[in-house]
C-alpha positions as semicolon CSV with decimal commas, in nm:
position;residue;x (nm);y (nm);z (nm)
1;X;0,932;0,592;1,536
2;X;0,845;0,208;1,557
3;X;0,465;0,341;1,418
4;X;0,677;0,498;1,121
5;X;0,910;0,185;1,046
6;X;0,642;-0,095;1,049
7;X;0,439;0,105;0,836
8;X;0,721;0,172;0,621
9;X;0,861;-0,177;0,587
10;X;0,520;-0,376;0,540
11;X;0,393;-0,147;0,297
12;X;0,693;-0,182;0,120
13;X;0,699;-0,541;0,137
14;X;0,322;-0,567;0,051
15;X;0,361;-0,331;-0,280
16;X;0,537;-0,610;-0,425
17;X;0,357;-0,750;-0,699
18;X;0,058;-0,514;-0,629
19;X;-0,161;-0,433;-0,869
20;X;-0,051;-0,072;-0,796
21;X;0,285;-0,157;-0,882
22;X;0,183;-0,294;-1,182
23;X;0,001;0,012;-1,277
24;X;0,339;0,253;-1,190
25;X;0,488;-0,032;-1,448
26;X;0,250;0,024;-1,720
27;X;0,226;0,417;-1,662
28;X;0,630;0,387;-1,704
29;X;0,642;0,164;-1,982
30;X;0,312;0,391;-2,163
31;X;0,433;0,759;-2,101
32;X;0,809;0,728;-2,064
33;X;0,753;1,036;-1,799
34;X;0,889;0,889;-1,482
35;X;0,893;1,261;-1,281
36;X;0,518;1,345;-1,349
37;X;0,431;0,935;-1,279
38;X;0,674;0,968;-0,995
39;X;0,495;1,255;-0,820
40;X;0,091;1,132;-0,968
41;X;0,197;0,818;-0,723
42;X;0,338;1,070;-0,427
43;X;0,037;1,281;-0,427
44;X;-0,203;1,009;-0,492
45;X;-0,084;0,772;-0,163
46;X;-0,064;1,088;0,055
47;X;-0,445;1,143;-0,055
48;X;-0,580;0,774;0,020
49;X;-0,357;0,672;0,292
50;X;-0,450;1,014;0,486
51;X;-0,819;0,934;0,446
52;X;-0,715;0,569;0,553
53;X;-0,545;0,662;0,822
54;X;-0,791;0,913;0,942
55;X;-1,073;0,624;0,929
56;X;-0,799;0,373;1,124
57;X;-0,772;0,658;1,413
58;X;-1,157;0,745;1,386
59;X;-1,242;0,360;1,473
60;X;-1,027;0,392;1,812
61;X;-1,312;0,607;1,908
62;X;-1,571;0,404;1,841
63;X;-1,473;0,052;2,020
64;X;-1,357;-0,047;2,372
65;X;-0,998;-0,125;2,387
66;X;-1,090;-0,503;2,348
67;X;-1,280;-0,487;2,094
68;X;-1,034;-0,337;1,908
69;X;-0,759;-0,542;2,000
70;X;-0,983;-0,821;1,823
71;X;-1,082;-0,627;1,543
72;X;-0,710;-0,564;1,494
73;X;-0,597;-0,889;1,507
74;X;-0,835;-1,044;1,283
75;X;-0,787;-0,772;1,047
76;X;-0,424;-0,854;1,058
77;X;-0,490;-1,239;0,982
78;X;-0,689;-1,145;0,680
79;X;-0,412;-0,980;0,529
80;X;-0,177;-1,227;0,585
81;X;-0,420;-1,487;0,356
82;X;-0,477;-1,196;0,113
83;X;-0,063;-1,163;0,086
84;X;-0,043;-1,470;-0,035
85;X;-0,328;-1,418;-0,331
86;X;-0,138;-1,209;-0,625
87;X;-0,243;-0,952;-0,794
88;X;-0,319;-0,886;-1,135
89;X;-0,374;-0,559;-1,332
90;X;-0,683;-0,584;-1,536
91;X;-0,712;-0,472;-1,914
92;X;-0,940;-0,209;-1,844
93;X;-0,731;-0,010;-1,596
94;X;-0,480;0,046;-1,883
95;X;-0,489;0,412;-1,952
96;X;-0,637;0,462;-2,278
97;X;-0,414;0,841;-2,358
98;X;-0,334;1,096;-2,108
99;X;-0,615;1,331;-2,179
100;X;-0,527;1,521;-1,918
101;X;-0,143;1,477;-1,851
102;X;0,058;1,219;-1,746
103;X;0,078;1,355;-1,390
104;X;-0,329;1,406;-1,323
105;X;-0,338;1,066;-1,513
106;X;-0,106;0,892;-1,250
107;X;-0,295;1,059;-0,973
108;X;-0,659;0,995;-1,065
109;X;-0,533;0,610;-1,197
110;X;-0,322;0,522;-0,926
111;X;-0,579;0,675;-0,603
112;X;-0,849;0,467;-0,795
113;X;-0,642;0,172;-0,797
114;X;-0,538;0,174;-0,427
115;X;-0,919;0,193;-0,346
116;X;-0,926;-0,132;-0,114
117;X;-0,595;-0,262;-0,183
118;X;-0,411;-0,402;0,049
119;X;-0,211;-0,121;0,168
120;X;-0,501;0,112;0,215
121;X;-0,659;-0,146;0,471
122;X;-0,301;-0,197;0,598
123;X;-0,282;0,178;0,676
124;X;-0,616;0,179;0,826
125;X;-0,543;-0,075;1,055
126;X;-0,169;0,026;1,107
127;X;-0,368;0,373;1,217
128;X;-0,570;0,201;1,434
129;X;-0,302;-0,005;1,622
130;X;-0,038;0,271;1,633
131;X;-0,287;0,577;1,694
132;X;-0,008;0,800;1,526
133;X;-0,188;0,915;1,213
134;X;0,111;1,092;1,128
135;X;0,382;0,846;1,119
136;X;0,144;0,564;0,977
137;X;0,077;0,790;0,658
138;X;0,472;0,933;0,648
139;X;0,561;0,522;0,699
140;X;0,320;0,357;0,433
141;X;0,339;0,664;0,164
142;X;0,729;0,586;0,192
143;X;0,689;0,213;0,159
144;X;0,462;0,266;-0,150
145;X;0,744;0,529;-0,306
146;X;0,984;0,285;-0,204
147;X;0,817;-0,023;-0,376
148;X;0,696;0,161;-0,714
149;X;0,992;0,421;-0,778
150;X;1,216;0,206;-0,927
151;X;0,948;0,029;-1,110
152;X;0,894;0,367;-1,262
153;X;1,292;0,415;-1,344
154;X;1,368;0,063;-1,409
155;X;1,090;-0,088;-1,544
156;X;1,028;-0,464;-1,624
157;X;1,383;-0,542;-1,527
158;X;1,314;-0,511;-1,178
159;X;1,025;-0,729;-1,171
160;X;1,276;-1,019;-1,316
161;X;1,498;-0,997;-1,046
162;X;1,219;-1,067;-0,748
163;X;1,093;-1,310;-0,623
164;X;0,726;-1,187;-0,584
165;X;0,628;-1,561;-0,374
166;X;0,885;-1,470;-0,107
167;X;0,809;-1,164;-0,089
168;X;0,439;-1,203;-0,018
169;X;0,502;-1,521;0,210
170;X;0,719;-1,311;0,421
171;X;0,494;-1,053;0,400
172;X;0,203;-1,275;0,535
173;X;0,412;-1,381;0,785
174;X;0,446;-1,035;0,912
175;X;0,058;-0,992;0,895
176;X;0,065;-1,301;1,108
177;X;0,286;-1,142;1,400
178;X;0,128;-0,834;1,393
179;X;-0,187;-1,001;1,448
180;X;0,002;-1,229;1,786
181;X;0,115;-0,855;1,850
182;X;-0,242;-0,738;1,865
183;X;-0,344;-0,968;2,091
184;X;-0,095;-0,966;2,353
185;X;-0,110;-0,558;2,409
């Protein structure tokens, strides 16, 4: 269960001013479709953050318990300094029409955009730490449903109303403990 909330919380907490989030707010704003955008971003995350995950349990395997505990760690740290860097969608990731529907749109946009992002090497190492594939994929695909939902339903308002700097400091701070975590098991 704790594998399951952490996942669920950072992940959450880490969508915030994503560029991902971003993208669920221009998809919304474009389309005015927010089931098919809604389910493009479910489908998408449960792709990426399964093959995440799978590569976070896979590296168990490959190191010695030590090893990993310093992999982990370090990992950790780096996300904590790349919380505090926001993101910014680029022009060019603006979808031009939906050539092929707004749901395979939101699914090939949004798994393309969550290539490297932050919360697909948060759910590799989250696999990696927790070694419950399951409840790290369940826990992050929530936190990104959780963070770009009501960007989808609510639109620009929402992004008025928080505080993206707090969010990713306390984010980072997170990263940070996790990281302490790491260490001392």
């Amino acid at each position: 269960m704790e594998a399951f909330l952490v996942s669920t919380g950072l992940v959450a907490l880490a969508e915030m001013g994503d560029k991902t989030q971003l993208l669920s707010l221009v998809l919304a704003a474009r389309f005015r479709k927010p089931w098919p955008i809604v389910w493009g971003i479910l489908v998408a995350t449960l792709v990426n953050h399964a093959m995440a995950g799978a590569v976070g349990s896979f590296i168990t395997t490959l190191l010695s318990p030590e090893v990993l505990r310093w992999v982990l760690a370090a990992s950790f740290l780096a996300m904590a300094v790349w919380m505090l860097i926001p993101d910014k969608l680029d022009e060019d990731e603006q979808p031009k029409s939906p050539k092929y529907g707004v749901f395979a749109t939101t699914v090939v946009l949004f798994f393309l955009a969550e290539m490297g992002d932050k919360t697909q090497i948060a759910t590799v190492a989250l696999a990696a730490r927790y070694q419950e594939l399951a409840s790290v994929v369940a826990g992050t695909t929530l936190g990104m449903m959780i963070a770009n939902v009501p960007v989808v339903f609510l639109g620009e308002r929402i992004t008025r109303l928080v505080p993206l700097h707090w969010v990713h400091r306390i984010c980072a701070v997170i990263f940070v403990g996790l990281a302490v975590a790491a260490l001392l098991w």
